[in-house]
N, CA, C and O of each residue as an XYZ file, in Angstrom:
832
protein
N       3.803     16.719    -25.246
C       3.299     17.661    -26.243
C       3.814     19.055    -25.918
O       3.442     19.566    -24.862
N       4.518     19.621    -26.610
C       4.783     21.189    -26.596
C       4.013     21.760    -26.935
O       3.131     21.493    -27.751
N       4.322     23.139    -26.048
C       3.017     24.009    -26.077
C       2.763     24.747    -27.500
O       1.868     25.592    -27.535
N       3.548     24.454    -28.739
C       3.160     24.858    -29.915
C       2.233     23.995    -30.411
O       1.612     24.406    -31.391
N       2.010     23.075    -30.063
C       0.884     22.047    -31.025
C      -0.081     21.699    -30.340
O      -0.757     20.682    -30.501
N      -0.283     23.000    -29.058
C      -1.680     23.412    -29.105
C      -2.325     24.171    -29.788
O      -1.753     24.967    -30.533
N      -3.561     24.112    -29.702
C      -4.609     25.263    -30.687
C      -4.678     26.238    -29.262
O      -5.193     25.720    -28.271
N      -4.242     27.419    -29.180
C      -5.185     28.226    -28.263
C      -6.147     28.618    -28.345
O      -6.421     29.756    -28.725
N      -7.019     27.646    -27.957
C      -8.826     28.328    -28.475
C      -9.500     28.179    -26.871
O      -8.971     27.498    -25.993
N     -10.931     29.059    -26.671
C     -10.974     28.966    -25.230
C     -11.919     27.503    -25.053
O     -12.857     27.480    -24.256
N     -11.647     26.613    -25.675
C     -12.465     25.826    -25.706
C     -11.538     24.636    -25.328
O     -12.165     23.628    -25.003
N     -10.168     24.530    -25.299
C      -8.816     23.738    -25.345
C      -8.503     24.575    -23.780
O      -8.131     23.798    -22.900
N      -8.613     26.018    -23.370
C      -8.568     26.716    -22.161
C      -9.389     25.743    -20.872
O      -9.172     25.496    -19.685
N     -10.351     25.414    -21.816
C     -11.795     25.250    -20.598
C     -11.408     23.478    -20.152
O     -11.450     22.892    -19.070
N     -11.116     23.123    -21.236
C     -10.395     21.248    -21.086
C      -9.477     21.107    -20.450
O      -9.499     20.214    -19.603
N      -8.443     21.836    -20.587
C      -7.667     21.593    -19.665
C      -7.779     22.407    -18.505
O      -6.998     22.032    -17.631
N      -8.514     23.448    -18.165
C      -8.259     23.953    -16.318
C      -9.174     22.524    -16.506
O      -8.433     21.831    -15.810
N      -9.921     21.862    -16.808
C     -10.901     21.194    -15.891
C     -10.026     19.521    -16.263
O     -10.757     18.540    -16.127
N      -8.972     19.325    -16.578
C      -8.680     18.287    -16.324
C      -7.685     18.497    -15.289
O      -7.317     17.489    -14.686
N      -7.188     19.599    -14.973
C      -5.840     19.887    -14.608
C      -6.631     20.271    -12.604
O      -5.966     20.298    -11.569
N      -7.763     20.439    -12.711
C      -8.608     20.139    -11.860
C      -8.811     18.843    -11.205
O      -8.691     18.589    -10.006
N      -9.106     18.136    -12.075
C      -9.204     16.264    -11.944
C      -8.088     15.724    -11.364
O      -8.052     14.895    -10.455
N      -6.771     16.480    -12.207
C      -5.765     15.771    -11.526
C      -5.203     16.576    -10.206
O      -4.351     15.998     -9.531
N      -5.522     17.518     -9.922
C      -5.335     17.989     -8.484
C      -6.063     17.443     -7.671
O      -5.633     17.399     -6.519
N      -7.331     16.868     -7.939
C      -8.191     15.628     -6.885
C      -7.526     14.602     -6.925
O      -6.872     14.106     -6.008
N      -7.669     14.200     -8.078
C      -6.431     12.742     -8.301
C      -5.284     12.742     -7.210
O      -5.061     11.715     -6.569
N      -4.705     13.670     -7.046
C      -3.436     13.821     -6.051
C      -3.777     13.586     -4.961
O      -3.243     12.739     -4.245
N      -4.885     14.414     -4.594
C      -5.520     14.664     -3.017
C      -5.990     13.376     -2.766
O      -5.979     12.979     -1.600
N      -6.414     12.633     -3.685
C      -6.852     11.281     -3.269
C      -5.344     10.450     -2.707
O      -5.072      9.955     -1.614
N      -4.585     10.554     -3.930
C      -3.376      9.481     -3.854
C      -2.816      9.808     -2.641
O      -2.685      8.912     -1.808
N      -2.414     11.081     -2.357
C      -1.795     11.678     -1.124
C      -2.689     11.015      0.224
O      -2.141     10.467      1.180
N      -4.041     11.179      0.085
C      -4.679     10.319      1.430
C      -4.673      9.143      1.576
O      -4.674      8.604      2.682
N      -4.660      8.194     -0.145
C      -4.703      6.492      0.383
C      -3.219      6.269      0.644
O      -2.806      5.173      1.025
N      -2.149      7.666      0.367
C      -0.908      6.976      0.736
C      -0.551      6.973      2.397
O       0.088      6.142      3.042
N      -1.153      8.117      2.798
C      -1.153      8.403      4.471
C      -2.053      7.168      5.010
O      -1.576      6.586      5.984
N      -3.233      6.708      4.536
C      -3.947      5.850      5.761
C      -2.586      4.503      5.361
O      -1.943      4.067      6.316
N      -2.295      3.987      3.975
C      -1.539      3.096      3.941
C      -0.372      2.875      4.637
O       0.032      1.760      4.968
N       0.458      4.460      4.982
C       1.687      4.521      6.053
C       0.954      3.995      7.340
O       1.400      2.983      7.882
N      -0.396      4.774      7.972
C      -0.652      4.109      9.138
C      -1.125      2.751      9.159
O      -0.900      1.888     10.008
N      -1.722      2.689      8.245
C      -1.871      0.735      8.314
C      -0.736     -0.270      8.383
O      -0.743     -1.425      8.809
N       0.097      0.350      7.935
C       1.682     -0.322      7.966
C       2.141     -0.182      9.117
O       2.112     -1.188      9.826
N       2.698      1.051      9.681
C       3.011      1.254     11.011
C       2.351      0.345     12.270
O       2.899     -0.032     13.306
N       0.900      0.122     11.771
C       0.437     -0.969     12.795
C       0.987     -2.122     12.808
O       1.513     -2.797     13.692
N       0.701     -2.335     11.142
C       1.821     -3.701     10.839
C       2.985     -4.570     11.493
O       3.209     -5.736     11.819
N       3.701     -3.100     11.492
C       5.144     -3.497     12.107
C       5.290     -3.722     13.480
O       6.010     -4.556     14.028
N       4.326     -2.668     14.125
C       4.530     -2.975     15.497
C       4.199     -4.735     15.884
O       4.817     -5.533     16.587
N       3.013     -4.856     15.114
C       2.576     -6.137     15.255
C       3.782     -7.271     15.265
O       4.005     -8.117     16.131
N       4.445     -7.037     14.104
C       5.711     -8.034     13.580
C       6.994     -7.569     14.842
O       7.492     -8.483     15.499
N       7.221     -6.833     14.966
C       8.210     -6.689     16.051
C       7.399     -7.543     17.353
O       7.792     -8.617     17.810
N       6.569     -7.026     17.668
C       5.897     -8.306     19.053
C       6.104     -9.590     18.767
O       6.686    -10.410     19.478
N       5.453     -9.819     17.347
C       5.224    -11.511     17.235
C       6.730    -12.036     17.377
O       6.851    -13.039     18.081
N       7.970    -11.472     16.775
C       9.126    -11.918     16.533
C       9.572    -12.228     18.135
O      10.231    -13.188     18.534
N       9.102    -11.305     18.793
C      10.333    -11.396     20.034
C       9.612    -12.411     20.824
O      10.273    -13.106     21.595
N       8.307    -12.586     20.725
C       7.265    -14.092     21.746
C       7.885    -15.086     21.051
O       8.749    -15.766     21.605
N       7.598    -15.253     20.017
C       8.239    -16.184     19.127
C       9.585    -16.695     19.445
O       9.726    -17.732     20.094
N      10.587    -15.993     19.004
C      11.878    -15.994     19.834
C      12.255    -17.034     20.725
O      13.020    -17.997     20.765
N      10.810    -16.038     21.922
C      11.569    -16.507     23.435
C      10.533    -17.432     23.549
O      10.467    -17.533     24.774
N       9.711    -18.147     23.114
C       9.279    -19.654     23.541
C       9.478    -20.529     22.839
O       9.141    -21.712     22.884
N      10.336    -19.670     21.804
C      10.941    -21.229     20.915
C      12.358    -21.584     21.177
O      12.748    -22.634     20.666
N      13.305    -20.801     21.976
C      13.919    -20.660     22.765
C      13.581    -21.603     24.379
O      14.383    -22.422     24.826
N      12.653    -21.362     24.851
C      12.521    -22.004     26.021
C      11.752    -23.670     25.575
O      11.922    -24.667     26.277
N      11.032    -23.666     24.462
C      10.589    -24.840     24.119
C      11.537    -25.858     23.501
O      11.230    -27.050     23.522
N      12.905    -25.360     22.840
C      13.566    -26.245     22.038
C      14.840    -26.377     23.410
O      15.650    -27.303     23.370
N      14.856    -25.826     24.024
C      15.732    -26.348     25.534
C      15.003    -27.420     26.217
O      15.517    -28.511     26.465
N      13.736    -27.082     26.535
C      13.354    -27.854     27.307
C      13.184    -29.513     26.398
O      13.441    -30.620     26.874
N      12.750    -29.247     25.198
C      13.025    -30.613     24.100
C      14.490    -31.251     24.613
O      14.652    -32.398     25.027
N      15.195    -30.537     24.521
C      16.190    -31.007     24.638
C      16.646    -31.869     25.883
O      17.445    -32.805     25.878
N      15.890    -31.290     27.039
C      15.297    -32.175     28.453
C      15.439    -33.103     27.951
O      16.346    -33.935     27.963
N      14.354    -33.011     27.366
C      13.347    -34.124     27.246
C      14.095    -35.443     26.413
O      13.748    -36.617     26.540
N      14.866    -35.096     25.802
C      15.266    -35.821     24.625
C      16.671    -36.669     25.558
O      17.099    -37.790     25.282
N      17.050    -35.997     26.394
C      18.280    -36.533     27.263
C      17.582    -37.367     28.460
O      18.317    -38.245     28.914
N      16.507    -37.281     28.966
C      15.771    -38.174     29.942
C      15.172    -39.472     29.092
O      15.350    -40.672     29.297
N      14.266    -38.684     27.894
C      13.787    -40.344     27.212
C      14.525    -40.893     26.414
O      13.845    -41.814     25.962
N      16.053    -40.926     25.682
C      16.359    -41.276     24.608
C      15.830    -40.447     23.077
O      15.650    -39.233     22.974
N      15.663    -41.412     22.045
C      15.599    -40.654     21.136
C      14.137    -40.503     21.312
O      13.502    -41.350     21.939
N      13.418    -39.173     20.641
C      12.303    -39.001     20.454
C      11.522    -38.945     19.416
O      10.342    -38.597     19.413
N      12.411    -39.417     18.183
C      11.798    -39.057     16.955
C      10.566    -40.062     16.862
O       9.672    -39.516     16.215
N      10.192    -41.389     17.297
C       9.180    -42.549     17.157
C       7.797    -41.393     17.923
O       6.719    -41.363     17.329
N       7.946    -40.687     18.978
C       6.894    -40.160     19.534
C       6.848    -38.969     18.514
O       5.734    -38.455     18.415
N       7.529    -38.600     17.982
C       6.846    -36.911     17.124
C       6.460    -37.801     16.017
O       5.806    -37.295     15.105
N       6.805    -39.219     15.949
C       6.182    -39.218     14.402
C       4.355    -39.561     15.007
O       3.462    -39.893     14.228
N       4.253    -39.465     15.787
C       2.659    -39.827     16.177
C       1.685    -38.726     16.195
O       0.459    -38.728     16.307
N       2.803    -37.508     16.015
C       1.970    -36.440     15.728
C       1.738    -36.049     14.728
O       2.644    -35.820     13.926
N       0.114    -35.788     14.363
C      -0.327    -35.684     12.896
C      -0.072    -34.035     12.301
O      -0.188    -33.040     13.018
N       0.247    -34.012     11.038
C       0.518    -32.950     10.327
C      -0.693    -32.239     10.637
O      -1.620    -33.002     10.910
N      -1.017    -30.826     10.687
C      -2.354    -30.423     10.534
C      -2.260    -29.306      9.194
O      -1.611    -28.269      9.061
N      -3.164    -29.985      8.330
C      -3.091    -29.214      7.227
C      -4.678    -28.010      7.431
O      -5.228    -27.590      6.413
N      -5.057    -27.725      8.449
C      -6.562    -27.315      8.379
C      -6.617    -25.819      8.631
O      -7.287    -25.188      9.448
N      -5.911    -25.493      7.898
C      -5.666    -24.013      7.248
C      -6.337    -22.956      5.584
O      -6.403    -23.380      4.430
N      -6.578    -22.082      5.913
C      -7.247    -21.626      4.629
C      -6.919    -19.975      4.754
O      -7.010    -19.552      5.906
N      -6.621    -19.175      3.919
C      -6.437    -17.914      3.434
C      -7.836    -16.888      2.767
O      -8.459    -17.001      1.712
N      -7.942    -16.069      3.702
C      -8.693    -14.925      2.932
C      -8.289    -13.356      2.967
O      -7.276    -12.818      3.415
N      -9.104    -12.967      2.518
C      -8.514    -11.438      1.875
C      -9.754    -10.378      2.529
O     -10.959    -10.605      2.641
N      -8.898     -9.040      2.941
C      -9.668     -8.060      2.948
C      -9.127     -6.716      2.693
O      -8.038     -6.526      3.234
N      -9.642     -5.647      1.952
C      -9.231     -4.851      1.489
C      -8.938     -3.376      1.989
O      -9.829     -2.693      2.494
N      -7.702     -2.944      1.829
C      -6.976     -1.575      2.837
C      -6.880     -0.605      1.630
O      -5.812     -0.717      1.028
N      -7.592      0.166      1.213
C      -7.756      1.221      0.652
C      -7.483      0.400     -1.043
O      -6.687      0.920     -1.824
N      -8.036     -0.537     -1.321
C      -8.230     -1.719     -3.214
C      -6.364     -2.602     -2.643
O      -5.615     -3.080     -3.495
N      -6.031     -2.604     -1.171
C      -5.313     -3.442     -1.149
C      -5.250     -4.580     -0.852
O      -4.981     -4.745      0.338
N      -5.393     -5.528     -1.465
C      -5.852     -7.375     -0.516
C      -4.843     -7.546      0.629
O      -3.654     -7.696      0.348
N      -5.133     -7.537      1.521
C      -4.201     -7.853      3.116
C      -4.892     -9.294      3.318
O      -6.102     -9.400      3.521
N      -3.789    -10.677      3.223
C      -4.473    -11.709      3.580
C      -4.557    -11.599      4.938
O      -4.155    -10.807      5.790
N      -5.282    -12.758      4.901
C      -5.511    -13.601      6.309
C      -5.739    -14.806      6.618
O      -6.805    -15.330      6.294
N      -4.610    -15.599      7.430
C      -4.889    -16.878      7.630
C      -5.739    -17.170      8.517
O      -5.717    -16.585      9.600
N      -6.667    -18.144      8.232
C      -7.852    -18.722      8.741
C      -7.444    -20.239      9.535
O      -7.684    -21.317      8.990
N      -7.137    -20.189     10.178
C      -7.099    -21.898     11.270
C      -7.935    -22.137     12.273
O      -8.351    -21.092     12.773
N      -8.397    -23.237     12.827
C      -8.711    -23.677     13.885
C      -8.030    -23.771     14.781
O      -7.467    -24.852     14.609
N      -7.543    -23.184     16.017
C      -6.710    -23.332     17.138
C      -7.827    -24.202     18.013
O      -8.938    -23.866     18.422
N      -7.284    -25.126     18.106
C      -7.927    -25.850     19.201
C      -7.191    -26.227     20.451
O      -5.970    -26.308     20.585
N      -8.202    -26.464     21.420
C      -7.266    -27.034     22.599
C      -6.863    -27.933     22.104
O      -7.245    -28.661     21.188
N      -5.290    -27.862     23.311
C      -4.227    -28.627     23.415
C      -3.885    -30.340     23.668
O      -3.504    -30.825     24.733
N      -4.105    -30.994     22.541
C      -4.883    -32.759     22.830
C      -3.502    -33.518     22.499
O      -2.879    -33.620     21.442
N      -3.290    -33.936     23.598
C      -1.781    -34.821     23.636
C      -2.160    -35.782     22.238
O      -3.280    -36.236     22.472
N      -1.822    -36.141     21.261
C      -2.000    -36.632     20.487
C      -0.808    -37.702     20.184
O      -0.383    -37.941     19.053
N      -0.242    -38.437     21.652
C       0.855    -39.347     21.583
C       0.626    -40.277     23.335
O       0.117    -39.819     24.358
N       1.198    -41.603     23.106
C       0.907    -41.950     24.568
C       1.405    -41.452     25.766
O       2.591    -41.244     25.510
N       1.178    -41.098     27.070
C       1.948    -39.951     27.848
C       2.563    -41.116     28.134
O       3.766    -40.856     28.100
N       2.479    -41.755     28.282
C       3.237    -43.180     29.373
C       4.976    -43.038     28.781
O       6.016    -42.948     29.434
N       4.767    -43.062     27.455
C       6.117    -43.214     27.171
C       7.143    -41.599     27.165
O       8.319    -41.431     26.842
N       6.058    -40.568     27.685
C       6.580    -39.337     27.763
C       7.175    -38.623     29.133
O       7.157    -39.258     30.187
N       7.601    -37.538     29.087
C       7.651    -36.754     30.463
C       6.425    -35.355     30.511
O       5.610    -35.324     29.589
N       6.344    -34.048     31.804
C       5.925    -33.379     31.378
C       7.278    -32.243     31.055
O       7.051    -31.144     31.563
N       8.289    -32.304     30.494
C       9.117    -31.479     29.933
C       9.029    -31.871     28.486
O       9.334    -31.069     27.603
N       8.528    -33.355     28.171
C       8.083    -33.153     26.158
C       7.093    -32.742     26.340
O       6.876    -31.688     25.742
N       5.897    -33.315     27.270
C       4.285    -32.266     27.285
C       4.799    -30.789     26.767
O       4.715    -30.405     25.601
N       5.288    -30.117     27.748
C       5.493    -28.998     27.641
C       6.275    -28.402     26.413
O       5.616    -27.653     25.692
N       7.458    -28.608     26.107
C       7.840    -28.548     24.807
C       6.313    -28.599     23.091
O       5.926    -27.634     22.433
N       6.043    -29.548     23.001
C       4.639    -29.834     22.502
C       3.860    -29.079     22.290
O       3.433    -28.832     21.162
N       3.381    -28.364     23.667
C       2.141    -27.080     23.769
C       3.041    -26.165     23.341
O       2.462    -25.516     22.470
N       4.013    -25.809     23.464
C       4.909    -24.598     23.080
C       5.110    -24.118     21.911
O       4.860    -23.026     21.400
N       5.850    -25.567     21.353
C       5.885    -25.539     19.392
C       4.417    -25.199     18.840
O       4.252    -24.408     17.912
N       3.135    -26.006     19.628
C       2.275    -25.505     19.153
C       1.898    -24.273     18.788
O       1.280    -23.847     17.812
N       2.537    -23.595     20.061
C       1.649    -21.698     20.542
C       3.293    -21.556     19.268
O       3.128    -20.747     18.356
N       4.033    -21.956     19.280
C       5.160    -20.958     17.793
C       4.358    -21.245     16.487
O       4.244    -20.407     15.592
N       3.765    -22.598     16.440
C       2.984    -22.700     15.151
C       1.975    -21.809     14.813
O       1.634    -21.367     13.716
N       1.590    -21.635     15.835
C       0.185    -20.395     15.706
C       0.598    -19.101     15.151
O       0.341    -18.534     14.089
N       1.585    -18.679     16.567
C       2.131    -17.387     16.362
C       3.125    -17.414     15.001
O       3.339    -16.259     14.631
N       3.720    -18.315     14.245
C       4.201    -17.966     12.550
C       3.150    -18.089     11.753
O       3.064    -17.292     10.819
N       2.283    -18.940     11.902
C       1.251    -18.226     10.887
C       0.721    -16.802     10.914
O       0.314    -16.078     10.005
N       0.857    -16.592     12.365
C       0.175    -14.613     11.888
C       1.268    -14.243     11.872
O       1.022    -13.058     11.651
N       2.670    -14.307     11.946
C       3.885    -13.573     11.437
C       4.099    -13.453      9.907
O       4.589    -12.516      9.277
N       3.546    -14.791      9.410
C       3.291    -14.780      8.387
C       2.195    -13.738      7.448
O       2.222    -12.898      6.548
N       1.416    -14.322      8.193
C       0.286    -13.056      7.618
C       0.381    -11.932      7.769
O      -0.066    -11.155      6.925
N       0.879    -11.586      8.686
C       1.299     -9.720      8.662
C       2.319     -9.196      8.109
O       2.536     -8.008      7.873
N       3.374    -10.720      7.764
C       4.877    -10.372      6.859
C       4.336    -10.010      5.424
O       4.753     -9.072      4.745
N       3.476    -10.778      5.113
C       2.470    -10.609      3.468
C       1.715     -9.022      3.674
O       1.650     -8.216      2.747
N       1.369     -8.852      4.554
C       0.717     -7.864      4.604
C       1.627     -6.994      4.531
O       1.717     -6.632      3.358
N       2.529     -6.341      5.343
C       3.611     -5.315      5.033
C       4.127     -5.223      4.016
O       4.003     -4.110      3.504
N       5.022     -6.376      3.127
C       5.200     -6.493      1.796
C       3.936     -5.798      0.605
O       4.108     -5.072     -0.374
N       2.947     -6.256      1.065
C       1.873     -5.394     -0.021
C       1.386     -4.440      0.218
O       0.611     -3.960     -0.609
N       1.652     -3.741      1.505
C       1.362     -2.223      1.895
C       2.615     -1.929      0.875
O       2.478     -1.797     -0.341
N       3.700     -1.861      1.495
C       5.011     -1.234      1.212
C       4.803     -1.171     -0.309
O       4.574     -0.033     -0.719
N       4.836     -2.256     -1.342
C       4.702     -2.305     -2.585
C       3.709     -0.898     -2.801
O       3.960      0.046     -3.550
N       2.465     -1.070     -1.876
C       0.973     -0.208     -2.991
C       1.681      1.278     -2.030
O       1.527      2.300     -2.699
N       2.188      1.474     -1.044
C       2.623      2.595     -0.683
C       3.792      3.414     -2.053
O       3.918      4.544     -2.524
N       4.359      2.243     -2.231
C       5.550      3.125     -3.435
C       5.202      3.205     -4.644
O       5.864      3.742     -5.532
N       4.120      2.669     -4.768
C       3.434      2.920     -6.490
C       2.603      4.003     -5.994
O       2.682      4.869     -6.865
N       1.635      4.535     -4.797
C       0.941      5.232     -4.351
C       1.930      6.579     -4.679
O       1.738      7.291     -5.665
N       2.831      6.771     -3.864
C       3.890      7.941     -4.005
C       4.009      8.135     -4.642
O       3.601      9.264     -4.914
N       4.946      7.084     -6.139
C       5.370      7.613     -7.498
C       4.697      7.708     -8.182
O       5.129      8.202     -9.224
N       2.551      7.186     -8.159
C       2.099      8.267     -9.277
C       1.568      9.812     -8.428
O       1.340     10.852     -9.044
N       1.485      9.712     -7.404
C       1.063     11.013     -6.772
C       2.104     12.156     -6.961
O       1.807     13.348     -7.041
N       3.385     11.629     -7.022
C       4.905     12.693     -7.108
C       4.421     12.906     -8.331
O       4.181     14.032     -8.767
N       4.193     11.511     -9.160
C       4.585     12.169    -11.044
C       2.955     13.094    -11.358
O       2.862     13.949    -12.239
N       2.034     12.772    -10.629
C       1.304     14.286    -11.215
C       1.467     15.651    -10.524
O       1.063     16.735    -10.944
N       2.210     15.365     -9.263
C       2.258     16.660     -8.410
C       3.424     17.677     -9.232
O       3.219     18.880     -9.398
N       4.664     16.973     -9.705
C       5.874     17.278    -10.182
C       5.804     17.533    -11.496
O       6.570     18.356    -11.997
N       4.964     16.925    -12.167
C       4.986     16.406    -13.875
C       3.582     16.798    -14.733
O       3.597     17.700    -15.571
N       2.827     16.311    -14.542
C       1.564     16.328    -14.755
C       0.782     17.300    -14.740
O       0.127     17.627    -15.729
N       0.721     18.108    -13.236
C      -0.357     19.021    -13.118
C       0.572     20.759    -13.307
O       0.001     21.835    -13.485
N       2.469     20.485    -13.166
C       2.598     21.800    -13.285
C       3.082     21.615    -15.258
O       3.978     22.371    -15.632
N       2.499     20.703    -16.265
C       2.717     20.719    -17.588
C       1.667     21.210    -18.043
O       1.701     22.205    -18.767
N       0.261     20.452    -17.620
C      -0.772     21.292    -17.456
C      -1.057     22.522    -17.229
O      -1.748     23.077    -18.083
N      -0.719     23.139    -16.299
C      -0.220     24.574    -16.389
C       0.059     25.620    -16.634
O      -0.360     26.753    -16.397
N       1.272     24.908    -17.444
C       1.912     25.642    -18.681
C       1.286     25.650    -19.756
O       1.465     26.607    -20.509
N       0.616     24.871    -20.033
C      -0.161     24.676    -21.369
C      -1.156     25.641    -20.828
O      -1.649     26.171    -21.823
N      -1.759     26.188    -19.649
C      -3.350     26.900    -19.349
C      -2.171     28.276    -19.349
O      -2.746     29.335    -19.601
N      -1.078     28.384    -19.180
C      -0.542     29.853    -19.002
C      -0.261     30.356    -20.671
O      -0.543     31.415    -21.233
N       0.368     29.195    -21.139
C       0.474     29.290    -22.504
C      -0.768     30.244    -23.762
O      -0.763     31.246    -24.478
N      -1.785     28.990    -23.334
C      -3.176     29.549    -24.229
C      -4.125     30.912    -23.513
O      -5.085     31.513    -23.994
N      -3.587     31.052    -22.501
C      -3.993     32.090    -22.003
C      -3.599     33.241    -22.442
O      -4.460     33.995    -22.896
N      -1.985     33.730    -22.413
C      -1.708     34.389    -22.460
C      -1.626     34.530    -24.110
O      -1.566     35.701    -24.485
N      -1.615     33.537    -25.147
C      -2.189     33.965    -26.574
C      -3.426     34.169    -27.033
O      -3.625     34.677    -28.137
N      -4.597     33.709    -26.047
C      -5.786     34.610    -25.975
C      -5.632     35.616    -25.709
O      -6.153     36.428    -26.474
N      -5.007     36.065    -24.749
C      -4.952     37.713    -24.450
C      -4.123     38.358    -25.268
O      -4.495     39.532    -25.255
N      -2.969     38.206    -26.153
C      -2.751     38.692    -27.106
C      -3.471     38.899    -28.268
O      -3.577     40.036    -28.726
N      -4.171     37.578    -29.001
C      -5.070     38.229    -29.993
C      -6.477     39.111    -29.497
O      -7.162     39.730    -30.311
N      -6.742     39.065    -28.217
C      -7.430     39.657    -28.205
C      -7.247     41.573    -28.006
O      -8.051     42.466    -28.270
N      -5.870     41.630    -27.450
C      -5.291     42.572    -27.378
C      -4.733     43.040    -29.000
O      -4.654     44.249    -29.218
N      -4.410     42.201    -29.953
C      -4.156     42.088    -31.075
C      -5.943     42.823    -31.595
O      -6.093     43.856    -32.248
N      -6.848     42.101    -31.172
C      -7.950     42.768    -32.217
C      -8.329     43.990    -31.968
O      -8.781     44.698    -32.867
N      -8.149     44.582    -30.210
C      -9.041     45.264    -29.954
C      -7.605     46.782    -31.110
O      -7.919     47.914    -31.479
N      -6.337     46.132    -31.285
C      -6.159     47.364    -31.718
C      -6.542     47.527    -33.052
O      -6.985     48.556    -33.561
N      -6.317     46.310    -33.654
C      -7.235     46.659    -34.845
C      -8.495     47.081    -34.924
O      -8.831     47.748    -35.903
N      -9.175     46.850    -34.174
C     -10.433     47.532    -34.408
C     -10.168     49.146    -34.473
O     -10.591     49.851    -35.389
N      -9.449     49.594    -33.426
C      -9.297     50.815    -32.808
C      -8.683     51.433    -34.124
O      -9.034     52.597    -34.314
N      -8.033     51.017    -34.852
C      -7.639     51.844    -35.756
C      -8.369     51.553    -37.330
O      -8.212     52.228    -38.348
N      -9.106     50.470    -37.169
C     -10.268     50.661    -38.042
C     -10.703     52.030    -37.787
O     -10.458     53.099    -38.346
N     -11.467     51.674    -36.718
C     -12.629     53.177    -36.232
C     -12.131     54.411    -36.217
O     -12.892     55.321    -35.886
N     -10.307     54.811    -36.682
C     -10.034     55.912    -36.219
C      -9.863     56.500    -37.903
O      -9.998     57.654    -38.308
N      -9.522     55.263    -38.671
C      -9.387     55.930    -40.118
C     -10.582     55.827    -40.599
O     -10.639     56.701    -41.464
N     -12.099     54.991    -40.532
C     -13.251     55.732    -40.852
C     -13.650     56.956    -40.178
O     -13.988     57.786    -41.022
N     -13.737     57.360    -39.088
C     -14.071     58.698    -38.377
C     -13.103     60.170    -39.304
O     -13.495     61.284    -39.651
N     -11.443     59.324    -39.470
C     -11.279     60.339    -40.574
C     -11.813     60.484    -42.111
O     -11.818     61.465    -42.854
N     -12.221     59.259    -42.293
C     -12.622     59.807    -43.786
C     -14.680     60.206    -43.820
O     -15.392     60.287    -44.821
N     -15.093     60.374    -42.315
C     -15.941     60.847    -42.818
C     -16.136     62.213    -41.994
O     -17.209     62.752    -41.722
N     -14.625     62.713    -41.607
C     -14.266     63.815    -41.359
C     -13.716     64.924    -42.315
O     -13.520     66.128    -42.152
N     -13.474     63.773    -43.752
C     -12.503     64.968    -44.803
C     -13.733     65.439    -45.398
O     -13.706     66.323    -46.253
């Protein structure tokens, strides 16, 4: 809207300082849920940089030592098939400034050979407990990978409406309060001279 197809009335004055108010809170808000959201992220990451490099290095030392294992017993695929899938997982949500940050929910239980040892060594034992502790540790890689992704997302919608009223919004507003201002103060500067020269040509005519 250009500032001609306002009305300057002080009543259009008073609406907008007081929205142009609103949206300077509006900002101050967006500007703070965007700062706690940078630090909630920053935790994030540190988190994901740890999990990656444990991860890494015991899936690294667990898929060598498989490999032991796999050169002492023959093939091993008949013993992993004895191990049961575990589907006993569930997802919930909690909220970082109206942001849902999941969370995976599992049972970690102790470590229950769930195959006959007789036909095993302890270098597949070990391998076994290992993949386990990587299974664990990618599900919360997981969950904190979801989580960063939806910080990052609500962080850059956070910014670009906080920029577009800081940049756009509150200095258009502005202009529109400098606008009607300063044509209030003209007609009013406009009346007071009319008046003034009302009052100066009656004083003369009841001077002739």
């Amino acid at each position: 809207m250009s500032q001609k197809q306002i009305f300057p009335t002080k009543g259009n004055l008073l609406a907008l300082k007081k929205t142009v108010k609103l949206a300077e809170l509006g900002y101050e808000l967006m500007d703070r849920k965007r700062n706690i959201l940078i630090r909630e992220m920053m935790k994030q990451v540190e988190r994901v940089r740890s999990l990656r490099t444990e991860i890494a290095y015991i899936y690294q030392r667990a898929y060598f030592t498989l490999q032991e294992a796999n050169i002492t017993l023959g093939v091993i695929n008949d013993i992993a098939k004895a191990i049961p899938i575990d589907n006993n997982l569930d997802i919930t949500y909690r909220s970082v400034m109206g942001v849902e940050i999941p969370k995976v929910l599992y049972e970690e239980e102790d470590v229950k050979i769930r195959y006959g040892i007789s036909s095993t060594n302890t270098k597949f034992d070990y391998a076994y407990k290992s993949f386990l502790k990587v299974r664990d540790l990618t599900l919360i890689l997981a969950e904190v990978d979801n989580s960063l992704y939806r910080l990052a997302d609500a962080i850059r919608k956070t910014r670009k409406r906080a920029n577009a009223l800081k940049n756009i919004v509150i200095p258009d507003y502005k202009i529109k309060i400098k606008f009607i201002s300063d044509t209030l103060e003209e007609k009013e500067r406009e009346e007071f001279t009319r008046r003034k020269i009302i009052k100066s040509s009656q004083q003369k005519k009841l001077s002739q």
